[in-house]
N, C-alpha and C positions, 0 to 999 in steps of 0.2 A: 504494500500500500504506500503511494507516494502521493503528496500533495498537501494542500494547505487549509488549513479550517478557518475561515472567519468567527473567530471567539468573541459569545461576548460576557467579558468577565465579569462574575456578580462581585459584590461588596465583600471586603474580609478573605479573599482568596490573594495567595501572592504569588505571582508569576512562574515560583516555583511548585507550590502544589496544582498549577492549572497544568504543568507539564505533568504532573505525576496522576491527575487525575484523567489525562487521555490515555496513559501508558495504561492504567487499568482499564479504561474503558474498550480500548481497544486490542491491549495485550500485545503491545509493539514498544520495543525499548527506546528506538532511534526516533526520539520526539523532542523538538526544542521551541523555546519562544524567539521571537524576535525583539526584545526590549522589556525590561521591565513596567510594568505600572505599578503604583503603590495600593497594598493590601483595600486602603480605605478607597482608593478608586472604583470606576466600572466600566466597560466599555469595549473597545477590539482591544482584542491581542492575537494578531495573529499566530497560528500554531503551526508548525511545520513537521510535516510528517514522512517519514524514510528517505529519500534521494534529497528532500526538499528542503532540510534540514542544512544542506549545503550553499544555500541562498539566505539564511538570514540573515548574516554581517550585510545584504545587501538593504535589507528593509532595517537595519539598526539605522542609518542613514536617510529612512526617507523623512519627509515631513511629517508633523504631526498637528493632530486638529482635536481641543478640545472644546466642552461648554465647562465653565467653571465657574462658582460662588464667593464672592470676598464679602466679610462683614468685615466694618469699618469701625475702628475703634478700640483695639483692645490687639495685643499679638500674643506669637504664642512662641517659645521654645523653635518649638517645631514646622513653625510657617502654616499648619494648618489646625483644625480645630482637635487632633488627637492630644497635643502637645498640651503645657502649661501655661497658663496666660501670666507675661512678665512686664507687660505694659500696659496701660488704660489710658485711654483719653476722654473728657469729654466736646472736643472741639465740633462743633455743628458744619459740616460744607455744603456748599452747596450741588444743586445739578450741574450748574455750570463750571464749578472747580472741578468735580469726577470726570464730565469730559472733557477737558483739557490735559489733563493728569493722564489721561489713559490716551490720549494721541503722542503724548511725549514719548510714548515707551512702543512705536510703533516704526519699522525699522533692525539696523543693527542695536543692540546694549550690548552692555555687561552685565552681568549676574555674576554675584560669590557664591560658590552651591552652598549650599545649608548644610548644618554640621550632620544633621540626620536625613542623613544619605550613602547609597550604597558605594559610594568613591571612596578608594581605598590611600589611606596615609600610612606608609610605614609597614604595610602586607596587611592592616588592621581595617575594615570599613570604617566609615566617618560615625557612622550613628552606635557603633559600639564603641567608642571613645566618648560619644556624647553620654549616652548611658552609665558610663564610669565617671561623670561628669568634667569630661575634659574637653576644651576647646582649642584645634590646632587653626593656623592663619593658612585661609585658601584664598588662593590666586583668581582675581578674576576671569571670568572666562566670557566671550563674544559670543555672543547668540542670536538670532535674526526673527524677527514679528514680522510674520509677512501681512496676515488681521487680524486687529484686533476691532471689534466691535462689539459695544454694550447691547445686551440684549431686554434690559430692564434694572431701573432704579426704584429701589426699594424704601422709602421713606429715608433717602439719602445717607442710608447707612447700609444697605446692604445691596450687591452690586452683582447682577447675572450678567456675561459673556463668552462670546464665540472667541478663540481666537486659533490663529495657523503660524506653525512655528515651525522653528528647524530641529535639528536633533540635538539634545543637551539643554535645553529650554528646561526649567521646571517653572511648572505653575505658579507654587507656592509662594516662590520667592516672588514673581512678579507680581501676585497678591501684595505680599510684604514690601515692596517697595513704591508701590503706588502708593502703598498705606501711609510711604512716611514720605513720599513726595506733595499729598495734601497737607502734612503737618502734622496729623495722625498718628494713629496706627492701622492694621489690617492683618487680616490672615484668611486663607482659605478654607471653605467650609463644606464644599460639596467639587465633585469633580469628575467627569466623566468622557472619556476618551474616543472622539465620533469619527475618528477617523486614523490610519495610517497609511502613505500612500493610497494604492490604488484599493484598499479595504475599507469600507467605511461602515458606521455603525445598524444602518439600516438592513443593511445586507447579511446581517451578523447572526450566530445563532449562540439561543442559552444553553445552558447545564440540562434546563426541563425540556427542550425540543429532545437535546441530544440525548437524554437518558430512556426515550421512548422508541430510539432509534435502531435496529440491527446492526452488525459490522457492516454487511452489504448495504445496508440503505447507508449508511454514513460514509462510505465507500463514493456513493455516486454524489454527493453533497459537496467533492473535494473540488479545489481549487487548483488550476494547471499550476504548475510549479512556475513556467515564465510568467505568471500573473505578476509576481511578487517585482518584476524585474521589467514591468513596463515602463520606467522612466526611462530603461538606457534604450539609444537609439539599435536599429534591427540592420543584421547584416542577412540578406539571404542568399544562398550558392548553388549553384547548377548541381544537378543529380553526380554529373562527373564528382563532383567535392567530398559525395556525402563519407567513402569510405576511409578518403585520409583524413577529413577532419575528426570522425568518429574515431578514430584510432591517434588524435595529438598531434598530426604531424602538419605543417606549416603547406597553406595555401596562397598563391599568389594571387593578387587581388589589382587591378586598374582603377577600380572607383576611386574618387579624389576624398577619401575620410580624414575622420582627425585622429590624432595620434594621442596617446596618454589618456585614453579613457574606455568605458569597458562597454562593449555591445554582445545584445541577444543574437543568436547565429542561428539561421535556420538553413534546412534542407526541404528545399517545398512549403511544405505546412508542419512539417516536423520540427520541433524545438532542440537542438543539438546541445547548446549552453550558451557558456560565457566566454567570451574571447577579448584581445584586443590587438591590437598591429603593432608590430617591429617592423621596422629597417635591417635587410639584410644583402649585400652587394646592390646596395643603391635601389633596394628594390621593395616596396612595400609586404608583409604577408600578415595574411590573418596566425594568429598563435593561439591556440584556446587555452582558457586560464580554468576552465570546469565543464567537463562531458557528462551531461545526464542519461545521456540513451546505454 
């Protein structure tokens, strides 16, 4: 069984029991996620299943698209509402300061990750150092808001939004830093993951679809493994191609492509993998970097 499950993950599960709960369900070891979401989240996570499991580094990469809750006024520990609230305010703002505040941070930023996070200092993750109550200095890090858009203000203190980001992005913090770019405070309080890449929430199935389901029926419910790998551009090659490329070995190619970056390869309608182009006697060739067939 190869391919990918549109998951959509309930509350209180973490990304590592969602893999262990398709291994049982399905009785297949070779199961991975594509990215964490945290336990208090819900939403996609895609699931990758036997060959396909060799494609997630490529969806750890893609964008991401959440709706998320910030109440305004109080923060916490932990940037969302599991943590300890360590600041209060009562400062009143307005609608017209929320949206202003929230076009600031739309673009490239920085963000410092949060101490309670799976980033690792020292072989140690961040949030088991938080836990022992320790705090080490992290390095800002760039990250890119492609939208953000409010989706509803709440008697000016509590604040629903869409927004679409890059990979590395956390919510919370961005909660937390509006919070205190009004003067504030803020923290996240609900959060829910509607999209990654070419997966997105609608299309998604739960725990309860899937626990009614056979192997065979959940079998036909998969998703092509080049699903996951629709952003890179598509190379496709004469039936001549199909048998060197399927066995690794370098084809030469005349299209004028770009170089240093990774495309889908096909044979016909057949999906072969991942390749990208060298230079070898002044002469262009496809090289595949991952054969699924």
């Amino acid at each position: 069984m190869d391919g990918i499950i549109n998951f959509n993950k309930p509350e209180g599960m973490t990304s590592h029991d969602a893999v262990n709960y398709f291994r049982r369900l399905l009785n297949i070891k070779r199961i991975g996620h594509t990215g964490t979401l945290d336990p208090d989240a819900t939403g996609v996570l895609p699931i990758c299943i036997g060959k396909a499991t060799r494609v997630s580094e490529y969806l750890l990469n893609a964008d991401k698209e959440y709706i998320a809750r910030l109440k305004l006024g109080s923060e916490t520990d932990t940037q969302d509402s599991s943590g300890s609230i360590i600041h209060t305010s009562d400062l009143e703002v307005s609608e017209e300061d929320i949206i202003k505040s929230f076009n600031k941070f739309i673009g490239k930023i920085k963000q410092v990750p949060p101490m309670y996070s799976a980033l690792k200092y020292k072989g140690k993750k961040l949030y088991e150092l938080a836990r022992e109550g320790m705090v080490v200095e992290r390095k800002p890090r760039e990250v890119f808001i492609y939208q953000l858009k409010i989706l509803e203000i709440i008697g000016n203190r509590e604040v629903v939004f869409y927004t679409k980001c890059s990979r590395g992005t956390y919510i919370r913090t961005l909660c937390n830093d509006i919070g205190r770019d009004l003067g504030t405070y803020g923290h996240m309080t609900e959060l829910q993951r509607v999209g990654v890449g070419q997966f997105k929430l609608e299309d998604s199935y739960s725990m309860e679809y899937l626990n009614r389901l056979s192997k065979d029926e959940i079998k036909k419910i998969l998703l092509p493994i080049d699903m996951a790998l629709k952003d890179l551009d598509e190379i496709i090659l004469e039936d001549k191609d199909y048998k060197r490329v399927a066995n690794g070995a370098l084809v030469a190619l005349v299209a004028d492509l770009s170089m240093d970056k990774n495309y889908r390869v096909y044979c016909g309608d057949e999906f072969i993998g991942v390749g990208k182009l060298i230079v070898k006697n002044n002469r262009k060739y496809l090289k595949m970097d991952k054969v699924f067939i």
